[in-house]
C-alpha positions as CSV (number, residue, x, y, z in Angstrom):
1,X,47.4,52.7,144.6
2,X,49.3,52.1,141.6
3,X,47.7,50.2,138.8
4,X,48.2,46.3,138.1
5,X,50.3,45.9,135.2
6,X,47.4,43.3,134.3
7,X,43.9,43.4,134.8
8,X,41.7,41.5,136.4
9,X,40.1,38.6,134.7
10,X,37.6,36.3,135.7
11,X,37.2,37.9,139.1
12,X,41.2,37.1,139.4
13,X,44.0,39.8,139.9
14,X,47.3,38.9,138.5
15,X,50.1,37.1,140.7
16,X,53.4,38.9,141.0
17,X,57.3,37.1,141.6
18,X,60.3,39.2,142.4
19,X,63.3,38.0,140.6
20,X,65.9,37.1,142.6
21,X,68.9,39.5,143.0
22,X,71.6,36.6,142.4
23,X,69.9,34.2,139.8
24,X,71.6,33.0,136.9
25,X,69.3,31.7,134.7
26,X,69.8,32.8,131.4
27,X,66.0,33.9,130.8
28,X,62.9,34.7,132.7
29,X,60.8,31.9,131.1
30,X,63.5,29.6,132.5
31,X,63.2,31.1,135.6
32,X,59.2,30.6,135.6
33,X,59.8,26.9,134.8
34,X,62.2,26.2,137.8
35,X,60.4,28.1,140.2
36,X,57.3,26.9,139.5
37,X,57.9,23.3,139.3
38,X,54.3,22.0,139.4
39,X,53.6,24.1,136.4
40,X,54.6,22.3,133.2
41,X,57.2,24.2,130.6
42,X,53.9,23.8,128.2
43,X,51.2,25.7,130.4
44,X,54.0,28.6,130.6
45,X,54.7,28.6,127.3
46,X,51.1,29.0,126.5
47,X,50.8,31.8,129.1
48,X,53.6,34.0,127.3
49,X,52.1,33.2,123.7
50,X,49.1,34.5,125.1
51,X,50.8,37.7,126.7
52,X,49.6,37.0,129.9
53,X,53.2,37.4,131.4
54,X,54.3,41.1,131.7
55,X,56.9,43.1,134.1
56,X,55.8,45.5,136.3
57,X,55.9,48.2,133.5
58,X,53.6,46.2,131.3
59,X,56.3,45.0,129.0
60,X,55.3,41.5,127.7
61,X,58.1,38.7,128.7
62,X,59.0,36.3,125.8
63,X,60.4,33.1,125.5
64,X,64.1,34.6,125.0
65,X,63.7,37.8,127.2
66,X,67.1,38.0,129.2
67,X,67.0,37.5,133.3
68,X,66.8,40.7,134.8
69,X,67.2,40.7,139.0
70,X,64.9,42.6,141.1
71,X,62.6,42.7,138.2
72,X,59.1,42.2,139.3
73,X,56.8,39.8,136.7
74,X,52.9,38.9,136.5
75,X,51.2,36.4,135.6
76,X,47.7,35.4,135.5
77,X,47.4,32.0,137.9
78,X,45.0,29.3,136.7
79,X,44.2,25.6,137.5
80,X,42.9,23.0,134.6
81,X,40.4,21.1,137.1
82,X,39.2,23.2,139.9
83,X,37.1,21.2,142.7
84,X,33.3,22.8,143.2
85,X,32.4,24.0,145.9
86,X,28.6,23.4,146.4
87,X,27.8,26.1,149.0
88,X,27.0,29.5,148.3
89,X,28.1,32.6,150.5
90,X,25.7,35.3,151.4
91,X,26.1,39.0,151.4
92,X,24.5,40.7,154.3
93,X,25.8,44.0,154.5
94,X,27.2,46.9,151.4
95,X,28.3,50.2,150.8
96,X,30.4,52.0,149.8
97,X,33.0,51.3,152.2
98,X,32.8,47.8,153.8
99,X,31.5,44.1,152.4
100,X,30.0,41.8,155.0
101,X,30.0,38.4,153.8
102,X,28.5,35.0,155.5
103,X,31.1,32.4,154.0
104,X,30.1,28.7,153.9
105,X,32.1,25.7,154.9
106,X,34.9,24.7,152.7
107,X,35.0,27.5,150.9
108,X,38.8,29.4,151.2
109,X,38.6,33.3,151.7
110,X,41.6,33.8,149.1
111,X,42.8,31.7,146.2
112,X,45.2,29.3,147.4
113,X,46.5,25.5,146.5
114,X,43.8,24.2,144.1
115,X,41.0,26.8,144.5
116,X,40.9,29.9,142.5
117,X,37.5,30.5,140.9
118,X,36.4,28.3,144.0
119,X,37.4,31.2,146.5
120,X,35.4,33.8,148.3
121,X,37.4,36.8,146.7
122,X,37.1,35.6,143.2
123,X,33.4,34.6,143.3
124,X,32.1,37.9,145.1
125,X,34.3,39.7,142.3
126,X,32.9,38.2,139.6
127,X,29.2,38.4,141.5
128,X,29.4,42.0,142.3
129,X,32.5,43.5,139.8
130,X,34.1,44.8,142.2
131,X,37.9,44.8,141.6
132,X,39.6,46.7,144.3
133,X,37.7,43.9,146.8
134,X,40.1,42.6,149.5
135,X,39.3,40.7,153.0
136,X,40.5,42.5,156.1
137,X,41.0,39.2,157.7
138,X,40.5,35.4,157.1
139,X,38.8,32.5,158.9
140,X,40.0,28.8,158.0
141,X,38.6,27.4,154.9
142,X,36.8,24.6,157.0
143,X,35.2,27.5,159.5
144,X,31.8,29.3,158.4
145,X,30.8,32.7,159.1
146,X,31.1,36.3,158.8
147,X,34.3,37.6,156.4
148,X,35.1,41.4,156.1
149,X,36.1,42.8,153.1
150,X,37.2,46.3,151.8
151,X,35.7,48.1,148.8
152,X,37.6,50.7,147.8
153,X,41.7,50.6,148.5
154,X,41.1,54.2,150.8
155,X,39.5,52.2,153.5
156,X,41.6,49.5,153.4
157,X,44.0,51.0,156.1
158,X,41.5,52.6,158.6
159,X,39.4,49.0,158.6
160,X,43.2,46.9,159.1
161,X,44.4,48.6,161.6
162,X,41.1,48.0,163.4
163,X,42.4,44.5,164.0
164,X,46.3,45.4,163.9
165,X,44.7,47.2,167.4
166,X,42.6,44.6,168.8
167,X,39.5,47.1,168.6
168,X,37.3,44.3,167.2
169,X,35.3,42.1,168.9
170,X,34.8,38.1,167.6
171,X,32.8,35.6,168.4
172,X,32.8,31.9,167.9
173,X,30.3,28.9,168.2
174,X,32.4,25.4,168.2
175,X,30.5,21.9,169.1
176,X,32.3,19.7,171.1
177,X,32.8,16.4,173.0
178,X,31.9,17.2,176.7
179,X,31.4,15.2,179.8
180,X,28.6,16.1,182.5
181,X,30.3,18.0,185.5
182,X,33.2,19.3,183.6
183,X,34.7,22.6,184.4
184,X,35.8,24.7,181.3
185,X,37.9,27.4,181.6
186,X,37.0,30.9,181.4
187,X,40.4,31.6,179.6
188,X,43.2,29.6,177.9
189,X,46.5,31.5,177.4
190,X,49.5,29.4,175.9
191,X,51.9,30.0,173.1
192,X,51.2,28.9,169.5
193,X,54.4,28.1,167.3
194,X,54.6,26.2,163.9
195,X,54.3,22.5,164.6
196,X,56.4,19.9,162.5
197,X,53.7,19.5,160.3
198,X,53.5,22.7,157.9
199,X,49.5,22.5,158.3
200,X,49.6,22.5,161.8
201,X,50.2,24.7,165.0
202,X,51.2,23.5,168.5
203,X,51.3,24.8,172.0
204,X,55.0,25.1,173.0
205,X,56.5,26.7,176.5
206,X,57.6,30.0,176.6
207,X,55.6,33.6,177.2
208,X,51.6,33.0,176.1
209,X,51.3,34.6,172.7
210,X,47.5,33.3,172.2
211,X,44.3,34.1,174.3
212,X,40.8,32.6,174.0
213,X,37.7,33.3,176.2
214,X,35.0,30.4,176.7
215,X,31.6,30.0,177.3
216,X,29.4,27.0,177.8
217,X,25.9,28.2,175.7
218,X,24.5,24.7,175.7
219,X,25.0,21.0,176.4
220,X,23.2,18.0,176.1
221,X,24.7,14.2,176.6
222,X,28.0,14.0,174.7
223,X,28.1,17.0,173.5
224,X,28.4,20.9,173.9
225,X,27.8,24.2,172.2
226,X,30.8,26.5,173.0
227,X,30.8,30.5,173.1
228,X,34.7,31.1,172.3
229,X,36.6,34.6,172.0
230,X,39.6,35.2,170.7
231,X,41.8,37.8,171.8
232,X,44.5,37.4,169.6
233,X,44.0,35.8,166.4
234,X,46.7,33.2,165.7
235,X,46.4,30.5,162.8
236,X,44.3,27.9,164.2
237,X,44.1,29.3,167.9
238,X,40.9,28.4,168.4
239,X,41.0,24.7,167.2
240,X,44.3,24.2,168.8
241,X,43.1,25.8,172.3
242,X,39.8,23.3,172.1
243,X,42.0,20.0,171.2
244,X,44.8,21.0,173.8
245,X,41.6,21.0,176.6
246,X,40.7,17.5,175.6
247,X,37.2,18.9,173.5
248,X,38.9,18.7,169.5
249,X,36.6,20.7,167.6
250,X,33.4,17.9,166.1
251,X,34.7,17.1,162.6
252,X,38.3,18.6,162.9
253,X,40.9,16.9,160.5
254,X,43.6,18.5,161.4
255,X,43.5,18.5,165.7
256,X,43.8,16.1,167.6
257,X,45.1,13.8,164.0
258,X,46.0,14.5,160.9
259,X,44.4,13.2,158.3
260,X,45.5,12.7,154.6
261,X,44.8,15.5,152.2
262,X,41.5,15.5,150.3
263,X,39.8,14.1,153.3
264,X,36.8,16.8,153.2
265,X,33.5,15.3,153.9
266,X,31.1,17.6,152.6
267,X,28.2,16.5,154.8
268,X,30.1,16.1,157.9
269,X,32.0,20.1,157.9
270,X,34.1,20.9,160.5
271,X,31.7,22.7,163.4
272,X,33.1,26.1,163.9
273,X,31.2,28.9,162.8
274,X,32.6,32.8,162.9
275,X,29.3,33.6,164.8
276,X,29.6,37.9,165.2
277,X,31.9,40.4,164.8
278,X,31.7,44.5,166.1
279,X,33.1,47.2,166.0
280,X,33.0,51.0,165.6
281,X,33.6,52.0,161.9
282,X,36.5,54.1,161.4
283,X,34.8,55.4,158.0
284,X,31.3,56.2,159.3
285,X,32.1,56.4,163.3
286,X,29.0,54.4,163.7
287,X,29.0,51.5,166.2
288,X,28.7,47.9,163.8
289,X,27.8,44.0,164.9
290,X,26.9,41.6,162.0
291,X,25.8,38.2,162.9
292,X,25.6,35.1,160.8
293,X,22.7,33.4,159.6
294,X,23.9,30.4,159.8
295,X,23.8,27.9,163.4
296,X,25.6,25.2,164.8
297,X,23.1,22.0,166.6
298,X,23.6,19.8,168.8
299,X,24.0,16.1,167.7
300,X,20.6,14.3,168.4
């Protein structure tokens, strides 16, 4: 793997942009500014003065620095206010090879939107210095559980196409509303698309692209502790399948409604939890399961 044309900082590798082949601005920095329209001109212009914008050779870009198409530019991304998030993750498995990592609720795996420092990657490379660390999958911010990451960029491959193959095994806990004598089924197949709503997914007709096994583990008045297993692992599959059943995962804000942005509620998280995940190490040939230490009850 080649080396980044900037280091990381702060537990944060540099983000890269591809010049378009037919732009027509008459600099890069202008081209920054356009792109990037929620970026004021001023926090770019402090990122060149700083040199924190190079090419892919290294080579600093300055304020007049011609457009150049196809050239690739990085950048280090940062946010002036940064929400905390006041859970902490907890590593239960290294070596040399593979990170195991029980992630709390509301924490994203990978920066994204308006959490940088305040994502999983960052903080366990700032935690543990480790700068080639990258996850071999995600779960949704709102979902807790087990996240597997690679440590060195050799395994990286051999642990991807692990799940590229559908050679490992996940499983779910979800609460949910649930009426006595119910029948749940062992399987939901259904096709996910896009939805109208960029943040959401929707079952739409046509040839089932999605697959989730259930499994009643507990229930008690209004409410029930699911099992679920995902075959395939589309965006959302398991949250959509739930709400499409008429049991919308306890705390969801995205399925069955929408609501507004910002409406986490920190004591009230979204009860989903990545409960295990095994398989058979492709680095070590030994046979793996890692469950989290964390548990989803029951409403009294």
């Amino acid at each position: 793997m080649a080396a980044l044309p900037l280091p990381v900082r702060d537990g944060v590798g540099p983000s890269c942009v591809a010049l378009p082949e037919d732009g027509n601005w008459p600099t890069i920095a202008e081209f920054l500014v356009q792109r990037f329209a929620a970026i004021p001109r001023a926090t770019w212009a402090a990122r060149i003065e700083a040199g924190d914008v190079v090419d892919e050779h290294g080579q600093r870009v300055t304020h007049a620095r011609p457009y150049q198409p196809r050239l690739r530019v990085y950048y280090y991304r940062a946010l002036d206010a940064e929400p905390v998030i006041p859970f902490q993750e907890q590593v239960i498995h290294q070596d040399a090879h593979l990170l195991v990592v029980d992630k709390p609720h509301f924490l994203p795996v990978t920066p994204v939107g308006k959490y940088v420092q305040q994502s999983l990657l960052v903080r366990l490379k700032r935690a543990l210095g480790l700068d080639h660390l990258a996850p071999l999958h995600r779960i949704d911010r709102e979902t807790a559980g087990i996240v597997l990451f690679s440590v060195q960029p050799a395994g990286r491959g051999p642990y991807s196409a692990l799940f590229a193959e559908r050679a490992v095994h996940k499983r779910y806990e979800a609460i949910v509303p649930w009426q006595a004598g119910r029948a749940l089924p062992a399987v939901r197949h259904s096709r996910l698309a896009p939805d109208q709503h960029f943040m959401r997914m929707a079952e739409v007709a046509g040839e089932p692209n999605a697959e989730t096994h259930f499994e009643l583990l507990e229930a008690r008045g209004d409410w029930a502790r699911l099992g679920l297993s995902p075959f395939t692992g589309r965006r959302h599959q398991l949250r959509v399948h739930c709400a499409a059943l008429g049991m919308p995962i306890r705390n969801d804000a995205i399925y069955p409604v929408l609501l507004p942005e910002g409406s986490d509620d920190i004591d009230h998280p979204l009860q989903l939890l990545a409960r295990e995940i095994s398989f058979v190490d492709p680095m070590t040939g030994a046979e793996r399961r890692f469950t989290s230490l964390r548990s989803l009850a029951l409403p009294a």
